[in-house]
C-alpha positions in Angstrom: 0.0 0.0 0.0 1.3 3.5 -0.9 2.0 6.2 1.5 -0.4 7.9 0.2 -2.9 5.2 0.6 -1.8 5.0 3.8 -2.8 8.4 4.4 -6.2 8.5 3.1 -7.1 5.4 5.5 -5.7 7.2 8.8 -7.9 10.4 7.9 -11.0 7.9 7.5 -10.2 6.4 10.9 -7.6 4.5 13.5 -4.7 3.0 12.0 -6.3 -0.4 12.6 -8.8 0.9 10.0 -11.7 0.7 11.7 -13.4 4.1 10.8 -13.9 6.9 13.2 -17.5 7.7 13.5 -17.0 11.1 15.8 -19.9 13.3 14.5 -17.5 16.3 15.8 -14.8 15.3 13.1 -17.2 14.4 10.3 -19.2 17.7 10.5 -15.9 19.6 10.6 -14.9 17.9 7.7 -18.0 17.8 6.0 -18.4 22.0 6.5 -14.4 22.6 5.2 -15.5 20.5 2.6 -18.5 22.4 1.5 -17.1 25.3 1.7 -14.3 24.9 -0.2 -16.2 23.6 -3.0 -18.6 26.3 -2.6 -15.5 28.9 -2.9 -14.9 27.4 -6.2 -18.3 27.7 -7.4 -18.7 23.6 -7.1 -15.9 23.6 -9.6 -12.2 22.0 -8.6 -9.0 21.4 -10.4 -7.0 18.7 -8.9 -3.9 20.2 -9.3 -5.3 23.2 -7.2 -6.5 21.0 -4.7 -5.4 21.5 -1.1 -3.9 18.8 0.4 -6.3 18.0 3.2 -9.2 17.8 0.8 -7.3 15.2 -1.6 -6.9 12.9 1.6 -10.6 13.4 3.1 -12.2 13.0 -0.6 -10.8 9.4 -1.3 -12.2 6.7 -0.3 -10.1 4.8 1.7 -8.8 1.0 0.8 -8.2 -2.0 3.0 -5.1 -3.4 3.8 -6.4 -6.9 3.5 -10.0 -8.1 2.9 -11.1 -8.1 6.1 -10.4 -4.6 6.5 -11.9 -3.7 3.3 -14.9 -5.7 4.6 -14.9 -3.6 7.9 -14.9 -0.3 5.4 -17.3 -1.3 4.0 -20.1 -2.0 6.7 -19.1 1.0 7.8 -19.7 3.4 4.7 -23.6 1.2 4.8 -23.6 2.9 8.0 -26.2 5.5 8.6 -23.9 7.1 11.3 -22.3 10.0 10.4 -18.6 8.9 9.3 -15.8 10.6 7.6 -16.4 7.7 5.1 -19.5 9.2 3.7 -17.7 12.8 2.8 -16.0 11.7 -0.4 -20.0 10.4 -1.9 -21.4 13.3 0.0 -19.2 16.2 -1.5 -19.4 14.3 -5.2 -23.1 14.8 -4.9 -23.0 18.2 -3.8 -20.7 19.3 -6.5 -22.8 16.7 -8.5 -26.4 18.6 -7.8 -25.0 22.3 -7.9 -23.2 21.9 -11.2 -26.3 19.6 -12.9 -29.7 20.6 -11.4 -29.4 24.1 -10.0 -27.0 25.6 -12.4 -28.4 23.8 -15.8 -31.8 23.5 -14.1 -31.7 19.6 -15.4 -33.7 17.5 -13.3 -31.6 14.0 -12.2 -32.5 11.5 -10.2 -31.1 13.0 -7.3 -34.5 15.2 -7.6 -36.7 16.0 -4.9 -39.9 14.5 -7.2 -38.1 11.1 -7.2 -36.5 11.0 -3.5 -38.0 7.9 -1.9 -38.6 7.8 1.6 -36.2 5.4 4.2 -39.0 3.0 4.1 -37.7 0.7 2.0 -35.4 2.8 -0.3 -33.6 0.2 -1.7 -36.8 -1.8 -3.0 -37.9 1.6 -4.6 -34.5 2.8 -6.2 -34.5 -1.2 -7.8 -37.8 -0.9 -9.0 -37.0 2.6 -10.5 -33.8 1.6 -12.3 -35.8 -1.5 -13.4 -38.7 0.5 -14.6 -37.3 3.5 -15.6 -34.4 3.8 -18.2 -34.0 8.0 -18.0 -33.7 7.6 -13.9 -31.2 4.3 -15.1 -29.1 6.1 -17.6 -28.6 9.1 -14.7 -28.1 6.7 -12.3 -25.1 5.2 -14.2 -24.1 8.4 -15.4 -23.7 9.4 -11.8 -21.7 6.4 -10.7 -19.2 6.6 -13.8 -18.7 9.9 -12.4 -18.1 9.5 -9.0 -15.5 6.7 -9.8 -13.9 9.4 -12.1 -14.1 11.7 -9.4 -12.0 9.0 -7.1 
């Protein structure tokens, strides 16, 4: 694992890579984060990138599969955790550029937000059902592993 690597897992947790779920740090984070991205008018160039943002907008990898197991329960995890910034701040950046700027409706819309009810069994039946929400759906995921 790179250094860098290396460096990216510590800021998403402890060193055993078990990920911090302190609400203090990931709301810290999460605000630095917005606001940065908001300074640049949802628009960043990696090579102007601070430092500290490269680090807490990568998604960490494991070690060794049981870490990357651990990762990933927690990122499932509805607790607030720095694991959920580098998803979160794509689909900021994501909404601000696409729907409010261009006015383009996605499926990140308000008129197709499901409720926690059974979310997944409605976002299935959507990107069964419905090949615009689909298309946008995988449009959205090509860019966030871009974005990583």
């Amino acid at each position: 694992m790179s250094t860098f690597q290396e460096r990216i897992l510590a800021a998403s947790g402890s060193s055993s890579g078990t990920a911090d779920t302190d609400p203090e740090l990931y709301r810290y984070r999460s605000a630095s984060s917005e606001e940065y991205l908001e300074s640049c008018n949802y628009r960043v160039w990696s090579t102007e990138l601070l430092d500290r943002f490269l680090v807490w907008w990568m998604r960490p990898v494991g070690r060794d599969e049981a870490e990357q197991r651990s990762l990933e329960r927690e990122l499932r995890s509805d607790e607030e955790s720095p694991l959920h910034i580098p998803l979160e701040i794509f689909m900021t950046a994501y909404y601000e550029r696409y729907e409010r700027v261009k006015g383009m409706a996605s499926f990140l819309s308000d008129d197709r937000a499901v409720g926690p009810e059974d979310a997944a069994a409605a976002v299935e039946a959507q990107l069964a059902g419905d090949a615009d929400y689909r298309a946008q759906a995988f449009a959205f995921i090509e860019g966030f592993v871009c974005f990583q």
